[in-house]
MARZA-727349 format. One line per field, with one value per residue: residue number from 1; residue in three letters; y, z, x of N, C-alpha, C, O, CB in turn. Coordinates in nm, 2 decimals. Each point is the difference from the previous one (the first is absolute). Glycine has a CB too. Layout:
# residues N
k <- NUM/...;
r <- Ala/...;
n.north <- Y/...;
n.up <- Z/...;
n.east <- X/...;
ca.north <- Y/...;
ca.up <- Z/...;
ca.east <- X/...;
c.north <- Y/...;
c.up <- Z/...;
c.east <- X/...;
o.north <- Y/...;
o.up <- Z/...;
o.east <- X/...;
cb.north <- Y/...;
cb.up <- Z/...;
cb.east <- X/...;
END
This chain:
# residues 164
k <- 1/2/3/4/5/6/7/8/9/10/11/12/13/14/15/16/17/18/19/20/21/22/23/24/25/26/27/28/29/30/31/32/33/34/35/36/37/38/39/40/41/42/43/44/45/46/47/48/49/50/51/52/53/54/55/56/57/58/59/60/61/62/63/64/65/66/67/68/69/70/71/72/73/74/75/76/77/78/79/80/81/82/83/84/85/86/87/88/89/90/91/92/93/94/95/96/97/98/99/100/101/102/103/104/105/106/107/108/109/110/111/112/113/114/115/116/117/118/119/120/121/122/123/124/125/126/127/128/129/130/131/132/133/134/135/136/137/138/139/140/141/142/143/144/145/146/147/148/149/150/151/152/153/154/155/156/157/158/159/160/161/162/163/164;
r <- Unk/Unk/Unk/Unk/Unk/Unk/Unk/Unk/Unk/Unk/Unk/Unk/Unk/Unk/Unk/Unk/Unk/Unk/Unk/Unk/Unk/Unk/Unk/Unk/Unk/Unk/Unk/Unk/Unk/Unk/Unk/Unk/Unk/Unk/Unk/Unk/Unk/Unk/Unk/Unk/Unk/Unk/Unk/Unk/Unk/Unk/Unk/Unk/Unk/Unk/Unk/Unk/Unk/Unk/Unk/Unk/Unk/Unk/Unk/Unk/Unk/Unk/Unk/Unk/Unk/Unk/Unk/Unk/Unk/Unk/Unk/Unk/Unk/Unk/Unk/Unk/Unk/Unk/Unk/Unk/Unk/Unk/Unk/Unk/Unk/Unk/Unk/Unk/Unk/Unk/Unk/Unk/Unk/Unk/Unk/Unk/Unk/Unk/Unk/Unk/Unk/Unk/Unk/Unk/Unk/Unk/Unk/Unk/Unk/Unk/Unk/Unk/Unk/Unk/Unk/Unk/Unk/Unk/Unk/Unk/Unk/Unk/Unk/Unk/Unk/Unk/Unk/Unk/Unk/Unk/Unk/Unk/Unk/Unk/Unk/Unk/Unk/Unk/Unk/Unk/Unk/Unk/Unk/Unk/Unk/Unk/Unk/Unk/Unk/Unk/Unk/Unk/Unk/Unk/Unk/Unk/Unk/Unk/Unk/Unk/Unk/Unk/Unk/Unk;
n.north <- 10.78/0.05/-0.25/0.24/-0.26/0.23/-0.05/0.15/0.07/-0.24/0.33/0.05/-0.04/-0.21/0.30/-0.28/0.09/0.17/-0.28/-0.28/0.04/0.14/-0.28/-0.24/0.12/0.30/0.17/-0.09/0.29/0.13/-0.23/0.12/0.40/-0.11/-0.05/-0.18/0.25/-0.06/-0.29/-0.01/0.18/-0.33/-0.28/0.28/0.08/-0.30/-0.03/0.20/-0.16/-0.15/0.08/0.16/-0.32/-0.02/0.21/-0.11/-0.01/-0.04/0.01/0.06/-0.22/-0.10/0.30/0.08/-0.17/0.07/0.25/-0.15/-0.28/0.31/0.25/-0.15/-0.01/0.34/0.04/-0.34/0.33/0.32/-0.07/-0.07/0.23/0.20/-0.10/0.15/0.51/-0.01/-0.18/0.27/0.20/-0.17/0.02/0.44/0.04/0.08/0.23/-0.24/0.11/-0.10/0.44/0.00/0.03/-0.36/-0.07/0.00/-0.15/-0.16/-0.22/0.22/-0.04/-0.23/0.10/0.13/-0.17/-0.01/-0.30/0.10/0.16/-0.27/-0.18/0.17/0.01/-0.33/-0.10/0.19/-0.18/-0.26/0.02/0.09/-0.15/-0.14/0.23/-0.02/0.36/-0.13/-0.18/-0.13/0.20/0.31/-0.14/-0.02/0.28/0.17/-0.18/0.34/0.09/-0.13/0.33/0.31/-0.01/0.07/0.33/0.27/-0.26/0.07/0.36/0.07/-0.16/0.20/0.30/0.00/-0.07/0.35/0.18/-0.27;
n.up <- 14.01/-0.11/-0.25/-0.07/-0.16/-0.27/-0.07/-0.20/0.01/-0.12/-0.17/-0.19/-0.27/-0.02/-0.23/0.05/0.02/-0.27/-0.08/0.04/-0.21/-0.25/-0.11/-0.11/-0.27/-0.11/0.33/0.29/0.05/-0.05/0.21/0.16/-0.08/0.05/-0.45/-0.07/-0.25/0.04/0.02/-0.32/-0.13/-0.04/-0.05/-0.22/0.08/-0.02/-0.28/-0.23/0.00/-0.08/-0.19/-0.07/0.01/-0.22/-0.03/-0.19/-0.06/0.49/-0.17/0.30/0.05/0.25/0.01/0.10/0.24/0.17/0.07/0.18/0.12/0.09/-0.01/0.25/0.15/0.06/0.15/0.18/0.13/-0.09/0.13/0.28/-0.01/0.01/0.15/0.37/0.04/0.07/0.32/0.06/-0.02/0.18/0.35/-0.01/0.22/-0.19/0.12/0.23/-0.20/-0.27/0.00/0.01/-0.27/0.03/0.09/-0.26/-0.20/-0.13/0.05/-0.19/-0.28/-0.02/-0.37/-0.27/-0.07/-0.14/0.09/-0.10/-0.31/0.03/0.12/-0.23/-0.12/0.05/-0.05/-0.21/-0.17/-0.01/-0.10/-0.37/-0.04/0.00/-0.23/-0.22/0.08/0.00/-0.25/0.27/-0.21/0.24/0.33/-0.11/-0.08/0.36/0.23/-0.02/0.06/0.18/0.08/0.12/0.10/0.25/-0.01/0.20/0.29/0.09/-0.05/0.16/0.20/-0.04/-0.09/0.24/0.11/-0.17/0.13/0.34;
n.east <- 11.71/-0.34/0.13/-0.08/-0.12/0.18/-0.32/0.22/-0.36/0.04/-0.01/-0.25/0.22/0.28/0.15/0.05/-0.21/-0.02/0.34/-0.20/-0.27/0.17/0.16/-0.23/-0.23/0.13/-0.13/0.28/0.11/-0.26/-0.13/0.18/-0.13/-0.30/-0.02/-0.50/0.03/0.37/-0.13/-0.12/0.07/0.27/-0.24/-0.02/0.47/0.02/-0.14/0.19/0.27/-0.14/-0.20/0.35/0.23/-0.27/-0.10/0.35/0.27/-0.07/0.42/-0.09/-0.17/0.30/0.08/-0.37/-0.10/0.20/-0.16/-0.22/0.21/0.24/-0.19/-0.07/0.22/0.17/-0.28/-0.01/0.29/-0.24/-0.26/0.14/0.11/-0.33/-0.14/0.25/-0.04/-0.25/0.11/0.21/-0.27/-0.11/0.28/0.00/-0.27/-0.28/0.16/-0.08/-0.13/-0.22/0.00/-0.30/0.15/0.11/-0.30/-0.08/0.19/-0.10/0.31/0.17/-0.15/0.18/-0.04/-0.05/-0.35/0.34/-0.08/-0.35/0.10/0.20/-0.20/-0.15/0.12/0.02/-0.27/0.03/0.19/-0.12/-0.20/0.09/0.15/-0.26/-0.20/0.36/-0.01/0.40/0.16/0.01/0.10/-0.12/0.00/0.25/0.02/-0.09/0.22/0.13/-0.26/0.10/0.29/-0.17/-0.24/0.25/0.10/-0.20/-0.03/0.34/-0.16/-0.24/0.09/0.31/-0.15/-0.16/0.21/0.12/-0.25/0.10;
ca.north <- 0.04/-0.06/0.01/0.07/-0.11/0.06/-0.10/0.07/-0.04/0.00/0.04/-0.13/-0.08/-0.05/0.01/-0.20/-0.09/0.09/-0.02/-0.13/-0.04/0.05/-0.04/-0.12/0.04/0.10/0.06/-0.04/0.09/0.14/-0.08/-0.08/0.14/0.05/0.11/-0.08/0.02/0.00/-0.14/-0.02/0.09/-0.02/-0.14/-0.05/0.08/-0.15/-0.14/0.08/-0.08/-0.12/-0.09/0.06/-0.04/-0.03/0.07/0.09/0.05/0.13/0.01/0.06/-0.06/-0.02/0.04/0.03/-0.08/-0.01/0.15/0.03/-0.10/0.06/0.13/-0.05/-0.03/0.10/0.10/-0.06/-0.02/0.12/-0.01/-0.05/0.10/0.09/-0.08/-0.08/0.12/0.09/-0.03/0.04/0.16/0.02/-0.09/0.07/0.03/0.12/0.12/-0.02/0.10/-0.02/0.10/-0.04/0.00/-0.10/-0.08/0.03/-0.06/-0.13/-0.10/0.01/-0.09/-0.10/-0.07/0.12/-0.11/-0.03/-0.15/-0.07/0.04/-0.08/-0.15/0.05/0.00/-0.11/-0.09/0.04/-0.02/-0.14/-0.03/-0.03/-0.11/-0.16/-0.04/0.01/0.13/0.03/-0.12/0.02/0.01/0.12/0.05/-0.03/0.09/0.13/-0.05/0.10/0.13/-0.08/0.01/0.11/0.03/-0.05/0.02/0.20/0.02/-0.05/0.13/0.09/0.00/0.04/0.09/0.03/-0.01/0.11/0.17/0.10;
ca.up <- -0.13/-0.04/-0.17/-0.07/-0.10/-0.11/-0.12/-0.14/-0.08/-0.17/-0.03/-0.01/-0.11/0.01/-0.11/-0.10/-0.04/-0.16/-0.15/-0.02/-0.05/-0.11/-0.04/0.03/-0.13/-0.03/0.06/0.11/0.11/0.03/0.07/0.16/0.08/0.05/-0.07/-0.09/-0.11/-0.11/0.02/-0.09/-0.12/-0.01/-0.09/-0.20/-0.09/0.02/-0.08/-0.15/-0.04/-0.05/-0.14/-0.13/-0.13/-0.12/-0.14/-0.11/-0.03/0.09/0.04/0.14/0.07/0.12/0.11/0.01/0.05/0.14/0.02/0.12/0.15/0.12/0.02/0.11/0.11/0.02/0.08/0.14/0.16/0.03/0.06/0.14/0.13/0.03/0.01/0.12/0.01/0.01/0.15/0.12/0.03/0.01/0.16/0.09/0.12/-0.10/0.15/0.07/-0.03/-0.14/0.01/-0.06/-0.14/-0.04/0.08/-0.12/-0.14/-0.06/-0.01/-0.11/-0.07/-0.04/-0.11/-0.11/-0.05/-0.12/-0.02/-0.01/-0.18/-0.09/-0.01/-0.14/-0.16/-0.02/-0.03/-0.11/-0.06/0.00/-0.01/-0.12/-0.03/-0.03/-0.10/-0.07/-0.11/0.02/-0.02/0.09/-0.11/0.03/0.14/-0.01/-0.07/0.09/0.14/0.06/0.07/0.17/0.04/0.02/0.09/0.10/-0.05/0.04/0.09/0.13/-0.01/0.10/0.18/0.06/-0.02/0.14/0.20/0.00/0.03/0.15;
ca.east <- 0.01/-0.10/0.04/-0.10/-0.10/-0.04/-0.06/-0.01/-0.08/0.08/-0.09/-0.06/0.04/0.09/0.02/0.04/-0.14/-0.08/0.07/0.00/-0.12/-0.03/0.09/-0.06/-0.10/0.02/-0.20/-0.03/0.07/-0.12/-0.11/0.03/-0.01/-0.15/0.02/-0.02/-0.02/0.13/0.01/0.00/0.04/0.09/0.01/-0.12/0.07/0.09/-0.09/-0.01/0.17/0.02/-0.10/0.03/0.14/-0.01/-0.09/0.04/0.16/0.02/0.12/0.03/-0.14/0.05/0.07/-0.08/-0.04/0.09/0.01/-0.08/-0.05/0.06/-0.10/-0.09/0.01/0.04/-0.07/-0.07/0.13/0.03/-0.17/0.05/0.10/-0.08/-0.12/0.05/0.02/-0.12/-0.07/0.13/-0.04/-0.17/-0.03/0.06/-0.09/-0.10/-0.03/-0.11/-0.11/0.06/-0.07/-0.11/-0.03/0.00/-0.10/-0.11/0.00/-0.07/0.10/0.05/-0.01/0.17/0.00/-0.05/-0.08/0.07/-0.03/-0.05/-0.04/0.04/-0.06/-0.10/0.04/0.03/-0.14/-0.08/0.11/-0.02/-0.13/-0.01/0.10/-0.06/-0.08/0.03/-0.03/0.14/0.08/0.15/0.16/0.05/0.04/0.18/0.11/-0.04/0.03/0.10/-0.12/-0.07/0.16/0.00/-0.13/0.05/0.17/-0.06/-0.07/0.14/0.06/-0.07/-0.04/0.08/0.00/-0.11/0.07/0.08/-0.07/-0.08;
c.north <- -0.07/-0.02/0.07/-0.09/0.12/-0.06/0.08/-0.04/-0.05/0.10/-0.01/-0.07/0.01/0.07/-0.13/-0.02/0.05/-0.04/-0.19/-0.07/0.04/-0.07/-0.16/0.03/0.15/0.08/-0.05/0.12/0.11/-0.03/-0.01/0.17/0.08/0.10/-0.07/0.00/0.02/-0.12/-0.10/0.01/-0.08/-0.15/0.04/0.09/-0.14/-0.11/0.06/-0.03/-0.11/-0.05/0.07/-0.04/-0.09/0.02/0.06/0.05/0.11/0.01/0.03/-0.03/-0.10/0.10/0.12/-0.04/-0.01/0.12/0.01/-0.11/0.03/0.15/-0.02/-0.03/0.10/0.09/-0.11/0.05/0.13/0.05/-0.05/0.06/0.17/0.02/0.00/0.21/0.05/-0.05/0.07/0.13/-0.01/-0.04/0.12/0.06/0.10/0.08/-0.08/0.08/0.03/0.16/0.00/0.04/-0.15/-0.14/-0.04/-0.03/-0.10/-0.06/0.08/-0.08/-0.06/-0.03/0.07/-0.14/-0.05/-0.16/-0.03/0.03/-0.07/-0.13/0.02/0.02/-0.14/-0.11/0.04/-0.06/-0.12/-0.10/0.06/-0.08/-0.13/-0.01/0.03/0.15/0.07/-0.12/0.01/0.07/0.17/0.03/-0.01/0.10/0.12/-0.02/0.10/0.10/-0.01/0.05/0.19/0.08/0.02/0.16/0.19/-0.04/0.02/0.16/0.12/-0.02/0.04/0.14/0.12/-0.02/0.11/0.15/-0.06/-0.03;
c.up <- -0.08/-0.19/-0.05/-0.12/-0.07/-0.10/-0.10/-0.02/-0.11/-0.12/-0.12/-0.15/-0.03/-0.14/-0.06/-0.03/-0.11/-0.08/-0.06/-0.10/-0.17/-0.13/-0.07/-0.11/0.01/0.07/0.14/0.09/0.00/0.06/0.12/0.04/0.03/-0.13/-0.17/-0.17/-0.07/-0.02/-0.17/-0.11/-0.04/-0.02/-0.12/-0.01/-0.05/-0.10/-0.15/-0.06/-0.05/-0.09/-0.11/-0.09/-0.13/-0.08/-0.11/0.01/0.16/0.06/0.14/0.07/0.11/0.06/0.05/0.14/0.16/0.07/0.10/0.10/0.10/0.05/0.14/0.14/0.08/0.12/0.07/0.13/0.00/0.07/0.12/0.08/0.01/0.07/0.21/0.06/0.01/0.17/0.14/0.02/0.10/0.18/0.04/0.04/-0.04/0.11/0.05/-0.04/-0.17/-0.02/-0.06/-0.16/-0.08/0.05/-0.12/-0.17/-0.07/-0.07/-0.15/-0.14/-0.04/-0.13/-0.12/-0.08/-0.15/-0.01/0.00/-0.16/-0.07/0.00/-0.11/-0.12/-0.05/-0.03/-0.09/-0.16/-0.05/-0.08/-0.19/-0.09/-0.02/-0.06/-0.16/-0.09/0.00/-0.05/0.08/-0.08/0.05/0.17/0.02/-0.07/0.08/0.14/0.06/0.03/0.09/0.11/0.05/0.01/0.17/-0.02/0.03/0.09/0.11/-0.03/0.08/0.11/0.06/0.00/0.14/0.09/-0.02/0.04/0.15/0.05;
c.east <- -0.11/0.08/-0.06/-0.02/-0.02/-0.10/0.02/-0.12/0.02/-0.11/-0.11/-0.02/0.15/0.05/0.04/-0.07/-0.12/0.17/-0.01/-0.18/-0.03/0.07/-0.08/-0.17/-0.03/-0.14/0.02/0.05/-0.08/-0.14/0.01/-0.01/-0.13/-0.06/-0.14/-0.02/0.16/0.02/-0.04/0.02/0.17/-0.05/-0.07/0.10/0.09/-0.06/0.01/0.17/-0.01/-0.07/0.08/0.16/-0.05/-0.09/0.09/0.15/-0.06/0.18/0.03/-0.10/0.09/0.09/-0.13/-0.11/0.06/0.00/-0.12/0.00/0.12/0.00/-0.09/0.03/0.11/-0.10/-0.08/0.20/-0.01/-0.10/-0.01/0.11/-0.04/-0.07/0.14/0.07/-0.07/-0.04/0.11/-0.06/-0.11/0.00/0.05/-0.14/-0.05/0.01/-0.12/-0.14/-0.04/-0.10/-0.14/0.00/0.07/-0.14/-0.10/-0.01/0.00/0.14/0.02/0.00/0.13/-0.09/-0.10/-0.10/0.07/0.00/-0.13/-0.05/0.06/-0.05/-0.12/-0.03/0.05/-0.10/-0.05/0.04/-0.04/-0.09/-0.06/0.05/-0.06/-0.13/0.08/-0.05/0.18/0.09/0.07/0.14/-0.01/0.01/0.16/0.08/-0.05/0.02/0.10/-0.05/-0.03/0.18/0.01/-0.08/0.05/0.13/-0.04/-0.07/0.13/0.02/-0.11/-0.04/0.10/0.03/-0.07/0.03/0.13/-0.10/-0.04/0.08;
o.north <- -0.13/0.05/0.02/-0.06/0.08/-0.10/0.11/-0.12/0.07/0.03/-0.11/-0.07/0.09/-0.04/-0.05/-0.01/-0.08/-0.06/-0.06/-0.07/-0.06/0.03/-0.03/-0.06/0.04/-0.03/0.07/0.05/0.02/0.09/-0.01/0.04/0.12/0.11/0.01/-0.09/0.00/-0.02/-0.07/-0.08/0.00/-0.06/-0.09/0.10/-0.05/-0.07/-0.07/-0.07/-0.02/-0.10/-0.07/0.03/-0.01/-0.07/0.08/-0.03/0.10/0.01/-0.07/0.04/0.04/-0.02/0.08/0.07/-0.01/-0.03/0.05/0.02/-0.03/0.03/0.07/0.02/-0.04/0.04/0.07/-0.01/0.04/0.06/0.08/0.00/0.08/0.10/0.04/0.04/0.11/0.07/0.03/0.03/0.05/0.02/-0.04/-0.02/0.10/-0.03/-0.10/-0.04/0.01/0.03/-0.10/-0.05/-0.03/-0.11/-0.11/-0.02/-0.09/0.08/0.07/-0.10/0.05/0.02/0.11/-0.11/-0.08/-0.05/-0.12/-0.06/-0.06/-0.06/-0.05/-0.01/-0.05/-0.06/-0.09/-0.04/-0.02/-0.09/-0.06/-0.06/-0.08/-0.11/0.02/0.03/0.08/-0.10/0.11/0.09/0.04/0.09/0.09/0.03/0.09/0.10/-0.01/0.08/0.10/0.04/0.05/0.12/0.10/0.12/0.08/0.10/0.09/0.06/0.06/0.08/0.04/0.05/0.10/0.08/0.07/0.08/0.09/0.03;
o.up <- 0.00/-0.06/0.08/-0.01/0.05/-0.06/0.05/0.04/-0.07/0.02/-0.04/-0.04/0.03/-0.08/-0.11/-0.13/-0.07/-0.11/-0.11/-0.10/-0.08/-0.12/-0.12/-0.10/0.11/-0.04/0.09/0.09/0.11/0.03/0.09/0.10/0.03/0.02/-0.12/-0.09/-0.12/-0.11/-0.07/-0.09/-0.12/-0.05/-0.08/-0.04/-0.11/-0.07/-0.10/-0.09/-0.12/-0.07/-0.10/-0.11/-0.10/-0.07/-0.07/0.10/-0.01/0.12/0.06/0.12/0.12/0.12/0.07/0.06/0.11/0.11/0.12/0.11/0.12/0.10/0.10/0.11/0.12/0.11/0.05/0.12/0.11/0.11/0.07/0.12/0.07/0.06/0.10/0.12/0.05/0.09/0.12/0.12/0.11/0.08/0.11/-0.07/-0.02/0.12/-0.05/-0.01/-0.08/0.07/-0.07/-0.06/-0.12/-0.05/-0.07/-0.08/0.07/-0.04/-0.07/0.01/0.02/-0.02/0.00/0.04/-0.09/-0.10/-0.01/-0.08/-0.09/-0.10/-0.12/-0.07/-0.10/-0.10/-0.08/-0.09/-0.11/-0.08/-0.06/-0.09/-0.09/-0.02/-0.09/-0.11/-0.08/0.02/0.03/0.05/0.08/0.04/0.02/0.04/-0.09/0.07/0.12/0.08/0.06/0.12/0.11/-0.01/0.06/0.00/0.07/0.07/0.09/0.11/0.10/0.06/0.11/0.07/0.07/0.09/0.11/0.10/0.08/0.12;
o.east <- -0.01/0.09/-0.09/0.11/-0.07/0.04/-0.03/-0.02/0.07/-0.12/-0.02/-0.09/0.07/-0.09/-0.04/-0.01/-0.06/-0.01/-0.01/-0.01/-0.05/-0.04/0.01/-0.03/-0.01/-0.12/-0.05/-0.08/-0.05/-0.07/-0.09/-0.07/-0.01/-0.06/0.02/0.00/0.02/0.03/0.06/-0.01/0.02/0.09/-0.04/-0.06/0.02/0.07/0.04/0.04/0.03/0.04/0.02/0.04/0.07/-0.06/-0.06/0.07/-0.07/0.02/0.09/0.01/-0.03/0.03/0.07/-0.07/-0.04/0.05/0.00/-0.06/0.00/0.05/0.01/-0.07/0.01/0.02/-0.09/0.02/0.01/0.01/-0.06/0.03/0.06/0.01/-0.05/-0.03/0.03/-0.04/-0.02/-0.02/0.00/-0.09/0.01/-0.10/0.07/0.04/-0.05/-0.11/0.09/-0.10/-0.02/-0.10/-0.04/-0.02/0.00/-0.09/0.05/0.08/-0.07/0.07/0.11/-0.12/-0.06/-0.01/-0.04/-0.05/0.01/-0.08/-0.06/-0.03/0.00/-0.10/-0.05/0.00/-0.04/-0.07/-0.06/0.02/-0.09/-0.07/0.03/-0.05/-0.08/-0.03/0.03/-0.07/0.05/0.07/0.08/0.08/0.09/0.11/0.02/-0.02/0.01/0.06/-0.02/0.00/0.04/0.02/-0.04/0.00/0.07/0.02/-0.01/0.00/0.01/-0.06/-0.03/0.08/0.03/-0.05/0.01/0.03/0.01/0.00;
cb.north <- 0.16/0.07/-0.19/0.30/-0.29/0.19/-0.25/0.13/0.05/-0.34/0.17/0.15/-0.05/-0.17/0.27/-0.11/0.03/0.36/0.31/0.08/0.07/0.17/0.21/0.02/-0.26/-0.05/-0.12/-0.31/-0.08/0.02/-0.11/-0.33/-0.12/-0.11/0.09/0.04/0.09/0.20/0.14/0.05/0.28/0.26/-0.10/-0.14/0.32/0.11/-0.01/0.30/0.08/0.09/0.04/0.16/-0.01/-0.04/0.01/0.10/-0.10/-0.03/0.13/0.13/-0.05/-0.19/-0.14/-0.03/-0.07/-0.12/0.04/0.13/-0.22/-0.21/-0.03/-0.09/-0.20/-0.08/0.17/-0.31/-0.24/-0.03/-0.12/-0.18/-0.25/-0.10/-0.23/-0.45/-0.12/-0.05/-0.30/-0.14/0.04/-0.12/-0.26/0.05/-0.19/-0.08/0.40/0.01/0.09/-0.37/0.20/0.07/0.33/0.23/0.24/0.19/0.22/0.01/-0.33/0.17/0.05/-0.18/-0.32/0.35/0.18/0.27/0.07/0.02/0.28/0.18/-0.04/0.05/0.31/0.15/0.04/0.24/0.15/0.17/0.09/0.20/0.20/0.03/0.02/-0.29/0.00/0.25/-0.15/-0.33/-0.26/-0.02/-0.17/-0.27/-0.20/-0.04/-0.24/-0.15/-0.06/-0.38/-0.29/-0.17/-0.27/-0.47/-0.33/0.06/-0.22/-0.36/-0.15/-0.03/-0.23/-0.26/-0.22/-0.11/-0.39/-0.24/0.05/-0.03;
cb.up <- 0.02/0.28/-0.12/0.09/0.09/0.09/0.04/-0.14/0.15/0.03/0.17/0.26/-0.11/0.24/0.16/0.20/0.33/0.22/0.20/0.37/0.34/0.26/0.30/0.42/-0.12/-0.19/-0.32/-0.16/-0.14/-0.24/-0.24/-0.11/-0.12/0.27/0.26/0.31/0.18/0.17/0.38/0.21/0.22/0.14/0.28/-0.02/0.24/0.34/0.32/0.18/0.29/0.23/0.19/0.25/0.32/0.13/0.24/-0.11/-0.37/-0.02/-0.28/-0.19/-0.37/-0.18/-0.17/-0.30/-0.37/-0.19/-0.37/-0.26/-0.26/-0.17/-0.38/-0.29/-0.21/-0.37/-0.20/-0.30/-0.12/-0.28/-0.27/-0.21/-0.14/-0.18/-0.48/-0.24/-0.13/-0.41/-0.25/-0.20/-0.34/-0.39/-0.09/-0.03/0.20/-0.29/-0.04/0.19/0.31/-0.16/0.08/0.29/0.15/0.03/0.32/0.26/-0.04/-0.01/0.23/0.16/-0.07/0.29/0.17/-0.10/0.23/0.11/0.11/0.36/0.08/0.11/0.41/0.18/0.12/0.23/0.26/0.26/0.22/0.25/0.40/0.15/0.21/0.21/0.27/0.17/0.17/0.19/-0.22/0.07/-0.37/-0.28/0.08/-0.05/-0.18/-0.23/-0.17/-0.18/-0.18/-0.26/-0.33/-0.06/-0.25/0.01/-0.33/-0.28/-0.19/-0.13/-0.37/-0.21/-0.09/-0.10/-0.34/-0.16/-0.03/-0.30/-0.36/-0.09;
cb.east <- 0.26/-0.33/0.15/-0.06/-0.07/0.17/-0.15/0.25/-0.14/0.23/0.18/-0.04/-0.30/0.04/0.07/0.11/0.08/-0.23/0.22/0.21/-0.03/-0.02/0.18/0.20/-0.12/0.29/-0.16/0.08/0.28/0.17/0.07/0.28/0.22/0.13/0.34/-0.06/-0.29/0.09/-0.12/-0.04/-0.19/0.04/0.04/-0.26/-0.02/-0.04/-0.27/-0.25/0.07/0.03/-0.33/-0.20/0.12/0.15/-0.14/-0.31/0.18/-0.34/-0.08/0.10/-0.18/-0.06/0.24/0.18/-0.01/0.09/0.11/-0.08/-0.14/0.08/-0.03/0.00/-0.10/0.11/0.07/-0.28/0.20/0.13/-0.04/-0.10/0.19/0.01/-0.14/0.13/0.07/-0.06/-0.10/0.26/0.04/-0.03/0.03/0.37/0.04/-0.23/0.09/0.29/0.00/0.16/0.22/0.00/0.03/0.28/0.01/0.09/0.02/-0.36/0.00/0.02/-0.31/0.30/0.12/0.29/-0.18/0.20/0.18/0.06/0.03/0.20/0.05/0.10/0.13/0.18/-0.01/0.03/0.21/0.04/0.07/0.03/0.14/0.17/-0.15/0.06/-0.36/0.01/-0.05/-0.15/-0.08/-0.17/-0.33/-0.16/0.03/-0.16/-0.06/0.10/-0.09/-0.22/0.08/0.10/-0.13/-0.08/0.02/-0.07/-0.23/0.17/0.13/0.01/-0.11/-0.03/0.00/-0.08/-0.05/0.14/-0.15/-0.23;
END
């Protein structure tokens, strides 16, 4: 009678370990999910939070606050168990044969440049700001635009993986 020895792969990300990190500083866990522009997009959301409690009567500004650092860390565990759902698919056994018209077609493009327009605007934003052709006081009173900039982009991308 022989034994048989099973190895499970593990896999390859820990949802604890992104909630845990994310938890620990706000960006680490989406860092850890291999994710570096949400990563940082969620620390200068994190940091802006935070420069902006004392600037003024903002009543909802913490809960607000709280909303998103457990927002964050919600989606690093939901992002790792995807991320760990996608590798399980991806280990089952490709055909042998791959047809030729898949042979010949060209990879697929990923990701969009929307993050690299808001960072853009954001510097631009900044950068006037520090020669004084913008006042901080008004960037601050307009920071919920940046919320719902995000907020149609989430929409329209679910709109776009819905049609194909």
């Amino acid at each position: 009678m022989t034994d048989q020895i099973i190895i499970q792969k593990r896999p390859p990300k820990s949802p604890a370990a992104a909630g845990i990190l994310s938890g620990i500083f706000p960006g680490a866990g989406q860092l850890y999910n291999g994710e570096p522009t949400k990563a940082l997009l969620f620390f200068i959301i994190f940091a802006g939070a935070i420069s902006m409690m004392p600037h003024g009567p903002h009543p909802f500004l913490p809960l607000v606050f709280a909303g998103f650092y457990i927002y964050q860390i919600i989606e690093a565990v939901q992002t790792a168990k995807a991320t760990n759902q996608k590798a399980l698919l991806q280990s089952e056994p490709a055909p042998a044969v791959t047809p030729p018209a898949a042979a010949e077609a060209s990879p697929a493009r990923s990701g969009s440049v929307f993050w690299g327009i808001v960072l853009m605007a954001l510097g631009a934003i900044f950068l006037l700001s520090n020669f004084e052709i913008i006042d901080y006081e008004r960037i601050f009173d307009f920071w919920p635009v940046i919320v719902i900039i995000i907020g149609l982009k989430m929409i329209a991308d679910y709109f776009l993986k819905k049609k194909d």
